[in-house]
Structures are given as structure tokens and as C-alpha cells.
C-alpha positions in Angstrom: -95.6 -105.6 97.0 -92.2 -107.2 97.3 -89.4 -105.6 96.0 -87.7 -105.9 93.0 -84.0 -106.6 94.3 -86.1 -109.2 96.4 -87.1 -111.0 93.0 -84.2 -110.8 91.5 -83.7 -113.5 94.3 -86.1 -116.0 92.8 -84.9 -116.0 88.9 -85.0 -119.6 87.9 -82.0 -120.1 87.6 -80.1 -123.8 88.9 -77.2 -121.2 90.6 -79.8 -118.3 92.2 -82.9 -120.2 93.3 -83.7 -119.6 96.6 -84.8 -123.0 97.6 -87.2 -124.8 100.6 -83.3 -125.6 102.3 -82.0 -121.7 102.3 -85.6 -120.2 103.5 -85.5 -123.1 106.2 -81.7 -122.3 107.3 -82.7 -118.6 107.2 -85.5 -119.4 109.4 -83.5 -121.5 111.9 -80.6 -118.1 112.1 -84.0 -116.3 113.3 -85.1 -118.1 116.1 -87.2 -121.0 113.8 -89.3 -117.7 112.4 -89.1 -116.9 108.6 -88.7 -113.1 108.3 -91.6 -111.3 106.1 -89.0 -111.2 103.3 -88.3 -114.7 103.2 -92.1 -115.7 103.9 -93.3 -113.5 100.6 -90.2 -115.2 98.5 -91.5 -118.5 99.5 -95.1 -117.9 98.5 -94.2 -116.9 95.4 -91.8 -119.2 94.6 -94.6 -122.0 95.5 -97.6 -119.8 93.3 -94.9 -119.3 90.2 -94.6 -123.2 90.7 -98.5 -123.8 90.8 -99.5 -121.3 88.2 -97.0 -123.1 85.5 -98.8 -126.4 86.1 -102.6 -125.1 86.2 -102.4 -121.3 85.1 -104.4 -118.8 86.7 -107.7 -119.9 87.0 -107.1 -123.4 87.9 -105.0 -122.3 90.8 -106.7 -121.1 94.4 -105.1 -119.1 97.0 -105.4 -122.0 99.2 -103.3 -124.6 97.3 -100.8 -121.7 97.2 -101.0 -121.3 100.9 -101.0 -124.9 101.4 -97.8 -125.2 99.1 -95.8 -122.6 101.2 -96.9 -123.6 104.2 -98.5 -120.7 105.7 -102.8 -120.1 106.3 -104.4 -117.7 103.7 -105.3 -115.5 106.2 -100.6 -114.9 106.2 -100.7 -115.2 102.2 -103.1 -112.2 101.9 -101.2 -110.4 104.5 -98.6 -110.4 102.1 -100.4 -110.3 98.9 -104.1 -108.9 99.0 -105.8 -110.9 96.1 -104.5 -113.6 93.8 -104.2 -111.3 90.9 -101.8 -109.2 93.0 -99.5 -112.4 93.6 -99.6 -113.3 89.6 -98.6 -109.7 89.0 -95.5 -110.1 91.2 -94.5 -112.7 89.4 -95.3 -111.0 86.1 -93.0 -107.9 87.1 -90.3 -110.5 88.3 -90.6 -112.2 84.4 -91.2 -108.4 82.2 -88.0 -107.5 84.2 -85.8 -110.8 83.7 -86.7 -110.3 79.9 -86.4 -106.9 79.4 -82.7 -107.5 80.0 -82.5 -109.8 77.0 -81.7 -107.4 74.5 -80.9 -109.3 71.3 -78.8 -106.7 70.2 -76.7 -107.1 73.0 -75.9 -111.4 72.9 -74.4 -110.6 69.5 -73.4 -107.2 69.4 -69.3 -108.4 68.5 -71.3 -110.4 65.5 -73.3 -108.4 64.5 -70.4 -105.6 64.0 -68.2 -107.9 62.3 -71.5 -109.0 59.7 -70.7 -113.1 61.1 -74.3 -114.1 60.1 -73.8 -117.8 61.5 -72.3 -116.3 65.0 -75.5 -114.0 65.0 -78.1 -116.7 65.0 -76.3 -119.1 66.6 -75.9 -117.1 69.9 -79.1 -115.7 69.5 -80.4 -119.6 69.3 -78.2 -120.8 71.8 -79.3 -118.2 74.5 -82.5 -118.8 74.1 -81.9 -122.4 74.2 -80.1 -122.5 77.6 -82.8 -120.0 79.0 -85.4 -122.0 78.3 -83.7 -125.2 79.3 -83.2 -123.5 82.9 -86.7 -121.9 83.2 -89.1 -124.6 81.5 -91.9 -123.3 84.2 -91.7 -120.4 82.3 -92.6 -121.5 79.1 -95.4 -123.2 80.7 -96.4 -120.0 82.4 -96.5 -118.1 79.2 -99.0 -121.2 77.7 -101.8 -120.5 80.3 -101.1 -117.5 80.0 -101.8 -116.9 76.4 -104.8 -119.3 76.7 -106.6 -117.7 79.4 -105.9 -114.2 77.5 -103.8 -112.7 80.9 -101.6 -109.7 80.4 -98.3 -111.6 80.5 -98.8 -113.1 76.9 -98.9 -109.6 75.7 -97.0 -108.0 77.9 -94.1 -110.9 76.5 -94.6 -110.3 72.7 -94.3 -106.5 73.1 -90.9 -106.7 75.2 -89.5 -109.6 73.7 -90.6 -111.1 71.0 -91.6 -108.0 68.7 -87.6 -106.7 69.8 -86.3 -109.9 68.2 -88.2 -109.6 64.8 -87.1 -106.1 64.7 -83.7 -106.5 65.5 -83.2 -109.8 63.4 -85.4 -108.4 60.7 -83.0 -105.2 60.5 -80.1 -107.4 60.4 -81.5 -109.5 57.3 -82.5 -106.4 55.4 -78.8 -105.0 55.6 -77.3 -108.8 54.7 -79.7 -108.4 52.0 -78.4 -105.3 50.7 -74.9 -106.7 50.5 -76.4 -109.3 48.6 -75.3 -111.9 51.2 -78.9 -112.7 51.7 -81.7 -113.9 48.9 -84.9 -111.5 48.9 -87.7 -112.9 50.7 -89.7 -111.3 53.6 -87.1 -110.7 56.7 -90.1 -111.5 58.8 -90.7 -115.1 57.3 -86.9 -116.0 58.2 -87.2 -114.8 62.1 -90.4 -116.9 62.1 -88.9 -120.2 60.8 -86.2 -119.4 63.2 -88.1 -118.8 65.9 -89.9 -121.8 65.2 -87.3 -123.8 65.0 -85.7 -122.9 69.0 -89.3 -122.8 70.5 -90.7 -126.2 69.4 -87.7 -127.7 69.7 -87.8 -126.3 73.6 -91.6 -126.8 73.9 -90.9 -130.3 73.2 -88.6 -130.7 75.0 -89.9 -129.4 78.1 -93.5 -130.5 77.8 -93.7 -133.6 76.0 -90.2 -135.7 75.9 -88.1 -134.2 79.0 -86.1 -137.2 78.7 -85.4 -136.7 75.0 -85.8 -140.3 73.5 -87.1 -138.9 70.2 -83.9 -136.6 69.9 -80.8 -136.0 72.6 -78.9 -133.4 71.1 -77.0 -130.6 73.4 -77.7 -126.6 73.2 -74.9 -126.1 71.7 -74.9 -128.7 68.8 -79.1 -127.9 68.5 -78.3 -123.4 67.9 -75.5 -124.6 65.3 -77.5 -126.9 63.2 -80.5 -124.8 63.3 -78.2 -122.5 62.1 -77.2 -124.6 59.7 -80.7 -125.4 57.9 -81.8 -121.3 58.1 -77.9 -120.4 56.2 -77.9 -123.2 53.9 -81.3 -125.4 53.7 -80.9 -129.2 53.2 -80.8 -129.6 49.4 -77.1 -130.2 48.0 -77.0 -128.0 45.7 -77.9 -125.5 47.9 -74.6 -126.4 50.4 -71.4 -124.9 49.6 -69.6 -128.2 50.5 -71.7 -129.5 47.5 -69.7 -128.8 44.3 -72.9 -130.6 41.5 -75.7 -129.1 40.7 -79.1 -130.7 40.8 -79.8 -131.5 37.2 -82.8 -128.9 35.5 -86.0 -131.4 35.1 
């Protein structure tokens, strides 16, 4: 199994990817040979690439060969059964996400009680990370569909921290009576909701935004803006009437 400081190497990421031109320059400094390193990084760069587009099942170990360039007879040298490769790639994702900790992003406001600073760096992290790794997203689809462990394995180290975290955080704004009483849970849900469809959108169906070309930044603050405040004017604190009792 490759390493994990050898993954850390293919986090999708526009600045760390290690693309066809660095494994081919690499190759070239060895005499035209990749070294095994290089050759496992490139097939799983090529199967993360195939497995966001078709999932698991509707992706053989010879397209994957084919992709990366080597027989199958090299990619099971390096990776004994298909489900061995996925689970690579799996590790590589768990351990990329482990290290979002939510609690971490907006420790500073969470300390000083700054609810809009809270969500929005909370959205806007999640916003640029899925705007830099939209295979992932489509990763995590098939996944969920075809019932693999990643779905799972993704809502126990990710998703279930978030509710918690942002769930603890509402029911303490609540208690300083910052916060109306409703369910903590409903709030992280619209939130969520909010960041992942607009992302899912985004990535899947309109990746040249015509319906809505907005930036990360200006997307976390005015989803922000509708969670704090709502879009009813008596609800805005800019608003100084009342809607009028019917």
C-alpha cells in the first residue's frame, strides 16, 4: 500500500497536484523509467479521476490501467484488487478531512462569540474546498449510491463533527438569548444545505455559472446573511417598520 506522506502528494489541490508533466520530468531525471513511487501516484491519480466520473462499479481495472498508461498485469503489482486501489484513495480522503476540524477554522470566533465570522468561515472553507476538489464531491455521490464505506466513513468524521460543533455553538448563543429557540440541528441543516447545493450545482450541473456567478467569498457572507437575519424586513435590523399584524 502506498504511503501516506506519498498521498499527501496527490491532494487536489491547483498548487500540490502532482500532474502527467512532473511524473513525466521525474521519469526523464531516471533514465525515461518512472520509479515505483511515481508509477503508484500516477495510477491513483488516473483511478481517483475515473471513479468520480463512473464510481466503483462502473470502473474496470483496465480503463484504469489504460488511463495511466501501464498493463494490468503493473497496476496489480502495485495494487492487488480494485477494492485495494479505491481504499487508497479512501485513506488519502478520511485523512485530508480528518484535518478539517471545524472547531479549529473559527476558533478566534468562536472565542470572541462573532456568530457572523463563525459561519461565514465555516461556509467559506467549505466553499473553496469544494471548489478545488469537485471530483470529490462526485466521489462521495457514487459513493453513497452504490452504499461503499466512504459515504459512511465521511459523515462519521466530518459531517456528524460539524452538527456537533455548530450545534454546541447555537445552544450556548441560545442561552445568551442571542439565538431564537428552535432545534440547533435544523439550523446546521439549512446551512449545510445552503454551501452543498450551492457547490453541487455548481460543480455538476452549471460549471460555468450562467444561472448565478457569485465569488466564495460574497456566496459564505450572504448565506450568512439569510441563516442571521432571514429575508423578511422586519426581520433585518437595517429595517426600522414593522410588518403590520393581519
Amino acid at each position: 500500500m502506498v504511503s501516506k506522506h506519498s498521498l499527501a502528494q496527490i491532494e487536489v489541490n491547483p498548487l500540490k497536484t502532482i500532474t502527467t508533466n512532473k511524473l513525466t520530468a521525474d521519469a526523464a531525471a531516471n533514465g525515461g523509467r518512472m520509479t515505483g513511487e511515481n508509477r503508484k501516484l500516477q495510477i491513483l491519480r488516473e483511478a481517483m479521476s475515473l471513479f468520480s466520473q463512473r464510481g466503483f462499479q462502473g470502473t474496470t481495472t483496465k480503463e484504469i490501467a489504460a488511463a495511466a498508461g501501464v498493463s494490468e498485469a503493473m497496476l496489480f503489482k502495485h495494487f492487488a484488487t480494485k477494492q485495494e486501489l479505491y481504499s487508497a484513495i479512501l485513506d488519502h480522503k478520511a485523512c485530508l478531512h480528518d484535518e478539517m476540524d471545524p472547531s479549529q477554522i473559527v476558533a478566534e470566533a468562536v472565542a470572541r462569540k462573532d456568530d457572523r465570522a463563525v459561519f461565514e468561515g465555516l461556509a467559506l472553507h467549505a466553499l473553496e474546498q469544494h471548489e478545488c476538489d469537485p471530483e470529490f464531491q462526485r466521489l462521495l455521490l457514487h459513493s453513497a449510491l452504490e452504499e461503499h464505506q466512504l459515504a459512511q466513513m465521511f459523515w462519521e468524521k466530518f459531517v456528524l463533527r460539524v452538527y456537533k460543533f455548530l450545534g454546541a455553538y447555537i445552544r450556548e448563543r441560545q442561552s445568551d438569548g442571542a439565538f431564537i429557540e428552535i432545534d440547533p440541528r435544523v439550523v446546521v441543516r439549512a446551512f449545510i444545505g445552503m454551501i452543498v447545493h450551492h457547490s453541487l450545482v455548481n460543480n455538476l450541473w452549471d460549471r460555468q455559472h450562467r444561472l448565478l456567478r457569485i465569488s466564495n467569498q460574497k456566496s459564505a457572507r450572504e448565506f450568512t446573511n439569510i441563516l442571521l437575519h432571514g429575508i423578511e424586513k422586519d426581520l433585518d435590523p437595517n429595517h426600522k417598520t414593522k410588518r403590520k399584524e393581519k
